[in-house]
VEXDREN-2710 file (C-alpha; in Angstrom, 1 decimal):
% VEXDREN-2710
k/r/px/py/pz
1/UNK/204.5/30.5/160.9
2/UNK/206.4/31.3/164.0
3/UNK/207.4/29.4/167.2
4/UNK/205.1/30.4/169.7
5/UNK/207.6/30.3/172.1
6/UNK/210.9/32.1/170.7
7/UNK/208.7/33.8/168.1
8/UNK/211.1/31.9/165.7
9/UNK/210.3/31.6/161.6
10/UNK/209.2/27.8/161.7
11/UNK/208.7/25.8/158.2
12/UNK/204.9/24.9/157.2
13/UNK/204.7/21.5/159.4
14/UNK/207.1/21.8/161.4
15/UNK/206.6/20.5/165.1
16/UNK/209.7/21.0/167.0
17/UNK/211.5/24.6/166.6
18/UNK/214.9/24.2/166.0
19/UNK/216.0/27.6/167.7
20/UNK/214.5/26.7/171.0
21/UNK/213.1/23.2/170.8
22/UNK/209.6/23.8/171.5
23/UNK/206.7/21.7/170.4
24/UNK/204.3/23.7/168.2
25/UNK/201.4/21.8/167.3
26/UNK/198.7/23.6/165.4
27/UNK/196.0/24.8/168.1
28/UNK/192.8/22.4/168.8
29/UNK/189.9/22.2/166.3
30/UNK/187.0/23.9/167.9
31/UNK/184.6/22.0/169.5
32/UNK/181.7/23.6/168.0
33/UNK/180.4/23.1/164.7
34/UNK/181.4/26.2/162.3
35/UNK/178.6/28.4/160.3
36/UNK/178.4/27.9/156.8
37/UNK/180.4/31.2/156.1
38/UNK/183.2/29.3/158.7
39/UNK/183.2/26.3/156.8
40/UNK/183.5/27.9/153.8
41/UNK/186.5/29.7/154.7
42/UNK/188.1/26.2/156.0
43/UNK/187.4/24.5/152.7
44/UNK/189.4/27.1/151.5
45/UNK/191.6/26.8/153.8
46/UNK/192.6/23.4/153.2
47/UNK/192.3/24.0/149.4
48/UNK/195.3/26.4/149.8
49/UNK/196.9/23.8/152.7
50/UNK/196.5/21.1/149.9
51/UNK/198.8/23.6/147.3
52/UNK/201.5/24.2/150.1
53/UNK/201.3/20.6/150.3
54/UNK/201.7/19.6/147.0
55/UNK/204.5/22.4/146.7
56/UNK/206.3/20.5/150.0
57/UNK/206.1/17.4/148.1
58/UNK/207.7/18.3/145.0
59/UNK/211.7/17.2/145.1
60/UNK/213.7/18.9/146.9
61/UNK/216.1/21.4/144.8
62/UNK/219.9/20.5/144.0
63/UNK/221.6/21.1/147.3
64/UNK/219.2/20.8/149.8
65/UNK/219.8/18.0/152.7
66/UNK/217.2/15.1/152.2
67/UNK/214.5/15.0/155.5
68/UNK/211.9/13.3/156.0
69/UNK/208.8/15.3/157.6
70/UNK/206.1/14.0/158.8
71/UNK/203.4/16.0/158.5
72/UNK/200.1/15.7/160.8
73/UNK/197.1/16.7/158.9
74/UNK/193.6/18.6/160.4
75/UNK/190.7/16.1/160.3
76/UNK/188.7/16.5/157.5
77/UNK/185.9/18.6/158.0
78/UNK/182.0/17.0/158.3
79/UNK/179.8/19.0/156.3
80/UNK/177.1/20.6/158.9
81/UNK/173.4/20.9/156.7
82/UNK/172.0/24.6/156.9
83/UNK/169.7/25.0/159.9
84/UNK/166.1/24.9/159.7
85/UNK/164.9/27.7/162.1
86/UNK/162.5/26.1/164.2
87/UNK/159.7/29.0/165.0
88/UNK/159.0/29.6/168.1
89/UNK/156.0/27.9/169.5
90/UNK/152.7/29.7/169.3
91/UNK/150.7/29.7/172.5
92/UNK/147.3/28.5/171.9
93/UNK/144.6/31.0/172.3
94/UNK/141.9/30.2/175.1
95/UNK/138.7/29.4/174.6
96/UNK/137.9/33.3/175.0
97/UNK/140.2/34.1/172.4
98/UNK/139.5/31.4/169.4
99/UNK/137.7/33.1/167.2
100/UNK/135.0/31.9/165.7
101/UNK/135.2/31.2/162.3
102/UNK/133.3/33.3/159.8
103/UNK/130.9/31.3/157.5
104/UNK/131.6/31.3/153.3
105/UNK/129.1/32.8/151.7
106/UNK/127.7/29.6/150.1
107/UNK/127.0/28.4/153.7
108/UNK/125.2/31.3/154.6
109/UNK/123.3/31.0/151.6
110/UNK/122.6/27.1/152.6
111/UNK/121.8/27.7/156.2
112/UNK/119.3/30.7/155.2
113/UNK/117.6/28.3/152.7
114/UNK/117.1/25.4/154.5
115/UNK/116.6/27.1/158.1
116/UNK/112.6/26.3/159.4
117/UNK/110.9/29.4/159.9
118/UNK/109.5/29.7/163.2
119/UNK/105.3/29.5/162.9
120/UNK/103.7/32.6/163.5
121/UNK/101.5/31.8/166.1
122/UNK/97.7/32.8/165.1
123/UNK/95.9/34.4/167.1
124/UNK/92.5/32.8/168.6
125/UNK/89.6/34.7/167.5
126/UNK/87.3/36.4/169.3
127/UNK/83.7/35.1/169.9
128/UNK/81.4/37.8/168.8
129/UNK/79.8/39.6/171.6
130/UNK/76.0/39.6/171.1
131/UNK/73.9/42.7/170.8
132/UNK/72.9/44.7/173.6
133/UNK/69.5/43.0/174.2
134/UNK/67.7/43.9/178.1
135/UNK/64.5/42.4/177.3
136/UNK/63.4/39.4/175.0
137/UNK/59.6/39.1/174.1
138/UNK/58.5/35.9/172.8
139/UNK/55.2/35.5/171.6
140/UNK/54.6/31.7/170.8
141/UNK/51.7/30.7/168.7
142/UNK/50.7/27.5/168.0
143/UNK/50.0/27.6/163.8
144/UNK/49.6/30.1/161.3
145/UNK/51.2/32.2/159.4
146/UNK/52.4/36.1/159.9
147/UNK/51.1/38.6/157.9
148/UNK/53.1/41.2/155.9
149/UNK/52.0/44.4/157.7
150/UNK/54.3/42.1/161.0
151/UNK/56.8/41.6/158.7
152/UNK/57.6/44.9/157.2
153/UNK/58.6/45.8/160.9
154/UNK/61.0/43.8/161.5
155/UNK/63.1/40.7/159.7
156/UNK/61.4/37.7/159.2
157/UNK/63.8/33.5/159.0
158/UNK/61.5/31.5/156.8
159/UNK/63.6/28.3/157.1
160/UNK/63.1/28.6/161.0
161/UNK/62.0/25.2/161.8
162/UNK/60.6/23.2/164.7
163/UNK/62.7/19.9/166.1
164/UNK/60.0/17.4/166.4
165/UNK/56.1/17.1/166.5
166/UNK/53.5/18.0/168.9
167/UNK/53.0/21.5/170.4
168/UNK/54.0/20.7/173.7
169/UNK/57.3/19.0/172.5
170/UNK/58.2/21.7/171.0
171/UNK/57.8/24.4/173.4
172/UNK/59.2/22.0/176.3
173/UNK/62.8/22.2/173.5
174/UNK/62.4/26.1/173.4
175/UNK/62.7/26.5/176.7
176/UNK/65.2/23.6/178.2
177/UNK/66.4/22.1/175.5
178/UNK/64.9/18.7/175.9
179/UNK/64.2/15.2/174.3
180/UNK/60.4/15.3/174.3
181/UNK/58.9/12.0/175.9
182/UNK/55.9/9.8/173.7
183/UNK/53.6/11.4/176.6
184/UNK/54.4/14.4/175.8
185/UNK/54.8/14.3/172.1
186/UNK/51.2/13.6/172.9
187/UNK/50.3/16.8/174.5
188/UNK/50.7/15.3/178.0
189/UNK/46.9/13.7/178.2
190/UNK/47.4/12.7/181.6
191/UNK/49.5/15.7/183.8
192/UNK/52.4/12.6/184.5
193/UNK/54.7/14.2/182.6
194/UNK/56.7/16.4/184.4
195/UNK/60.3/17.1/184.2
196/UNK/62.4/15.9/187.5
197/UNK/63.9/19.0/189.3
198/UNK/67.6/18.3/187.8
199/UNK/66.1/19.3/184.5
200/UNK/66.6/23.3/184.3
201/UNK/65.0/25.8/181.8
202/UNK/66.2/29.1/180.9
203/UNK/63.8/30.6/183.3
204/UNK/65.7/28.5/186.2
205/UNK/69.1/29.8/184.7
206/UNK/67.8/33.6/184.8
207/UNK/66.5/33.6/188.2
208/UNK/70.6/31.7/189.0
209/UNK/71.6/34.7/187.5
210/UNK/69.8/37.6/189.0
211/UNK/67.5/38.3/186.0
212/UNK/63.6/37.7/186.0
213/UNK/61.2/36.0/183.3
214/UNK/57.6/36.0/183.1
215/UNK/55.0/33.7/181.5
216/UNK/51.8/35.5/180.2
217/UNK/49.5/32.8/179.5
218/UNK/46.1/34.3/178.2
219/UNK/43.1/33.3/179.9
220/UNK/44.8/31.2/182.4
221/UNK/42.2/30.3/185.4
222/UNK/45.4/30.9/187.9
223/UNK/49.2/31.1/188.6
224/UNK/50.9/28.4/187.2
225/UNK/47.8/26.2/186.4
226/UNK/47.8/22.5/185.8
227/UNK/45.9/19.2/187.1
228/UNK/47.2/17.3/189.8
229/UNK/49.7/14.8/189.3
230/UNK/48.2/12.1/187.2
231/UNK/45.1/13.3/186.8
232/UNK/43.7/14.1/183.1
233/UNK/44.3/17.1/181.4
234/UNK/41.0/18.8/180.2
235/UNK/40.5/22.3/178.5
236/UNK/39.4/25.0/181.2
237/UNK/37.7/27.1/179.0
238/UNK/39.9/28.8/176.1
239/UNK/43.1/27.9/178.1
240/UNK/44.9/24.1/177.9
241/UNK/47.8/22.9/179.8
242/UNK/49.8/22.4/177.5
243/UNK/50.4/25.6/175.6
244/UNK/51.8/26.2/179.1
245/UNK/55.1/24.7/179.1
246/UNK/56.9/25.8/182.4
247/UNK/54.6/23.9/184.6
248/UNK/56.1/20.7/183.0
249/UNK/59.3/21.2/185.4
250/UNK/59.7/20.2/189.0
251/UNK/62.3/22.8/189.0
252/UNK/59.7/25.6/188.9
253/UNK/56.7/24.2/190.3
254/UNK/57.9/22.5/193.1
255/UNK/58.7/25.6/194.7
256/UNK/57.3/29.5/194.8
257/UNK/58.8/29.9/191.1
258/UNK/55.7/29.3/189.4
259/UNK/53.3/30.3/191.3
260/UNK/54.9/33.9/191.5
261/UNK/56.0/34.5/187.8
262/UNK/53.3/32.3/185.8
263/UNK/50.8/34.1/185.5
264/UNK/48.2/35.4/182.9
265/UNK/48.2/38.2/180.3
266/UNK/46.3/40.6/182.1
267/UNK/49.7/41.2/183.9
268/UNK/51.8/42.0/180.7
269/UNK/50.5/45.2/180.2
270/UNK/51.2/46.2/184.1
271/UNK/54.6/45.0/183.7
272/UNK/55.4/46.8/180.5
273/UNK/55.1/50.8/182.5
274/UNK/58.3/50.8/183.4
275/UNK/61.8/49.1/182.3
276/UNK/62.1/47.7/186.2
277/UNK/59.5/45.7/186.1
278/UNK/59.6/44.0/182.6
279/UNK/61.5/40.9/183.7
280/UNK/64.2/40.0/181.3
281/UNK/62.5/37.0/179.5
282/UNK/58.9/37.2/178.9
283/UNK/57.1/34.3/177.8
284/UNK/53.5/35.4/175.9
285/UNK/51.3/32.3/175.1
286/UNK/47.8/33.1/173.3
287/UNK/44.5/31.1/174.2
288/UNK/43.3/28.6/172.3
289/UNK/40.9/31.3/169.6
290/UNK/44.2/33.5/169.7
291/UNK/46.9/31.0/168.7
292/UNK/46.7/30.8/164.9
293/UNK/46.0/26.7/165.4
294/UNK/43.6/25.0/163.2
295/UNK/41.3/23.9/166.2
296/UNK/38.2/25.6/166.7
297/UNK/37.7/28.1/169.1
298/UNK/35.8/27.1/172.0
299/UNK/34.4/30.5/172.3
300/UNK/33.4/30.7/168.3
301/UNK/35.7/32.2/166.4
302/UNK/39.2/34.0/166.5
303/UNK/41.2/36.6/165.8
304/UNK/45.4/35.6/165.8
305/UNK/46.0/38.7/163.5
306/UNK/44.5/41.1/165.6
307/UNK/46.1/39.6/169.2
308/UNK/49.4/39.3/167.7
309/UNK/49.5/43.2/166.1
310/UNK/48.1/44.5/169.4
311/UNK/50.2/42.9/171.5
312/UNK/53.6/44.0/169.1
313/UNK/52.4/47.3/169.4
314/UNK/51.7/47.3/173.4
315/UNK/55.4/46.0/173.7
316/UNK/57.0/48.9/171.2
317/UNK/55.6/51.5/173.1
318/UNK/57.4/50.2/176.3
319/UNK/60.3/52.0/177.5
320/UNK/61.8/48.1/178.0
321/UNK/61.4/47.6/174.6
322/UNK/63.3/51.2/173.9
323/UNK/66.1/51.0/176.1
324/UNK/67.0/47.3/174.5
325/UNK/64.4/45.2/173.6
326/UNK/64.0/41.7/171.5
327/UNK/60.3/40.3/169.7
328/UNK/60.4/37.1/168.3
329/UNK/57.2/35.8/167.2
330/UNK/57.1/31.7/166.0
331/UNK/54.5/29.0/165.6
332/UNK/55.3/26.1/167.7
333/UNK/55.1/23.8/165.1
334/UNK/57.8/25.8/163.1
335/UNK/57.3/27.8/159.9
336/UNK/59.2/30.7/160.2
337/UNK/60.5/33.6/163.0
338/UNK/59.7/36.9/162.8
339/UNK/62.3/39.3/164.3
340/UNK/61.3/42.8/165.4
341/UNK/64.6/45.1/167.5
342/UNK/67.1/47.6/166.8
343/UNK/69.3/44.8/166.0
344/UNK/67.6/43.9/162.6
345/UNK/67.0/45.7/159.6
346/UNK/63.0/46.2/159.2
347/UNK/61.4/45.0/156.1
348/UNK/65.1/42.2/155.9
349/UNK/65.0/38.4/155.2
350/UNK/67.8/36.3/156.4
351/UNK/67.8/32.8/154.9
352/UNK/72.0/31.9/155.8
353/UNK/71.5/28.8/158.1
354/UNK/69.6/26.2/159.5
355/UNK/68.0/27.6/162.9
356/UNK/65.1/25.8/164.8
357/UNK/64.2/25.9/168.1
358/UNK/67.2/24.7/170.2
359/UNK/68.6/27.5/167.9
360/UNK/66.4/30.1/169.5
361/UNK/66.8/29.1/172.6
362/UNK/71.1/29.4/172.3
363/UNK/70.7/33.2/171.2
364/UNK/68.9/33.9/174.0
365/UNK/70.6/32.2/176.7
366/UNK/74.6/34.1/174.4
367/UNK/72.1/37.4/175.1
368/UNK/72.1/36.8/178.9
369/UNK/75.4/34.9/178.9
370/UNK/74.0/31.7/180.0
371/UNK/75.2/28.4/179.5
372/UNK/73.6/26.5/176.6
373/UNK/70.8/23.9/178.0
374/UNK/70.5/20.4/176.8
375/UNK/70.8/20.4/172.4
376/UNK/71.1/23.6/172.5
377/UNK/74.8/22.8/173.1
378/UNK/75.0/20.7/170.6
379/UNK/78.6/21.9/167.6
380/UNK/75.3/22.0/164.9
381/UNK/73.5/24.5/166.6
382/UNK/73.5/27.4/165.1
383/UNK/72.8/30.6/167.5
384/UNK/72.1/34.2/165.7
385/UNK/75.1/36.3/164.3
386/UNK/75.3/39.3/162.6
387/UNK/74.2/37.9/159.7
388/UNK/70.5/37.5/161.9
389/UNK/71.5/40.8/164.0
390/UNK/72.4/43.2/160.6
391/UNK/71.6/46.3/161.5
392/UNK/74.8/47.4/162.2
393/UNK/75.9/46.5/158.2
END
């Protein structure tokens, strides 16, 4: 150790130089805490200060001068615990930049098997289109039954049935639908039975819709023949009122509509020369020897067979009958339909439903693509498929 001002040799301790009388204190402690290498080194430091020391201490060797010294020592040292590097803070990601956390695979697994599967929507089906029918011919007897040479030409319903008794009621349900009255369950004996205009038939919805109909009523004195209002019905000759059923509507009488297209089978066979003038619905009503009925002819006896195969045959050699054409042949009174077209399979039975006369009536009106008329509207109605129409299978 030296003086730091004379650059004398100074004794470990020693404060005051005695060349030059200078104060030489030991320099400062720092005012910052040491590393841990630094602290080391000081421990060591004042491990080899504390062996000077003890050597200072030891008595003095014979000869030297007796002196006390006071010695100042460095403040002990505070350890200083290893610094924990903080790491720097991490900015947070945005929104945009979290990413989104990939599912394990046993939540993917649970998320498939409990996920609801979206229905698949069904589709509606569609209504069958009916056949491509022009012209319907129906030929309404009043009993009987039709005979096999008829039925090997066409297909032939034998539970066809009628909806309630009475001629007249039935044929007023063929061709409007209708709740038959007790008057006219009856046959109408006094001509007061007549439908009120609101009350349509499928001959009012054809003419609505720019399609004709006919009514061939053999032997009928005139045009739409019946009593006056109230007055009794009596036979007039072979032909009665009420195998007639269109003139039991206001709709049709009270105006030009029955007068024009009511008319009697001497017409039919006019009408059936040419496709444009076979109206589109033709109603063919036999006289009273004609009919098939049980009541005696008024003219002696008759022949139903021989109307009912001549007339067929006069309607399939008509180019209307060719181009698109429909025979149905039915007693009023129900017991079975006889179906001759192109649409059915000749010499065929079909036996798959419950049809009747309201049933009739619907196929038609689907044929024209009318709206259903009274019951024959009703959900158990059945109108005629293709298991009726099975030609094409």
């Amino acid at each position: 150790m030296t003086c730091a001002e004379c650059q004398a040799p100074l004794d470990s301790g020693q404060r005051y130089c005695l060349e030059c009388g200078a104060r030489n204190d030991p320099p400062p402690p720092r005012s910052w805490l040491p590393s841990p290498r630094a602290a080391a080194v000081v421990i060591l430091g004042v491990l080899a200060f504390g062996v000077a020391l003890g050597s200072a201490l030891a008595p003095p060797t014979e000869g030297a001068a007796a002196e006390t010294v006071v010695l100042a020592l460095p403040p002990a040292a505070t350890p200083v615990a290893t610094p924990v590097a903080t790491p720097a803070p991490t900015a947070e990601p945005t929104p945009e930049e979290t990413p989104e956390p990939e599912p394990s695979a046993t939540a993917t697994a649970t998320a498939t098997a409990t996920r609801t599967p979206k229905p698949t929507p069904t589709a509606t089906p569609t209504p069958e289109a009916p056949p491509a029918v022009k012209h319907v011919f129906l030929i309404l007897q009043s009993g009987g039954s039709i005979d096999d040479g008829l039925r090997k030409q066409g297909e032939m319903i034998p539970s066809y049935a009628a909806v309630t008794q009475g001629e007249l009621a039935n044929e007023i349900a063929l061709v409007s639908g209708q709740d038959p009255t007790p008057a006219v369950t009856a046959n109408c004996p006094q001509y007061d039975c007549v439908y009120p205009p609101e009350v349509k038939t499928v001959a009012d919805q054809l003419a609505a819709a720019g399609k004709t109909w006919r009514a061939y009523v053999e032997d009928q004195p005139a045009a739409c023949s019946h009593p006056a209002p109230g007055a009794s019905d009596a036979p007039a000759g072979d032909y009665v009122t009420w195998r007639n059923p269109f003139v039991y509507f206001h709709s049709l009488t009270g105006g030009d509509a029955c007068a024009n297209f009511d008319v009697g089978l001497d017409q039919l066979g006019f009408d059936l020369t040419a496709a444009d003038t076979t109206a589109s619905l033709s109603l063919i009503v036999a006289n009273r020897c004609h009919d098939g009925s049980d009541t005696p002819c008024p003219a002696g006896s008759g022949d139903a067979k021989a109307f009912l195969e001549t007339t067929v045959a006069q309607i399939l050699r008509s180019p209307a009958y060719k181009e698109g054409g429909l025979i149905a042949v039915t007693p009023a009174q129900g017991g079975g339909l006889l179906l001759i077209s192109q649409q059915v399979k000749p010499g065929s039975s079909a036996d798959t439903g419950a049809y009747n006369h309201y049933s009739l009536l619907r196929s038609i009106e689907d044929l024209f693509g009318l709206d259903p008329l009274g019951h024959a509207a009703d959900p158990s109605v059945l109108a005629f498929d293709k298991a009726v129409y099975n030609a094409g299978g």
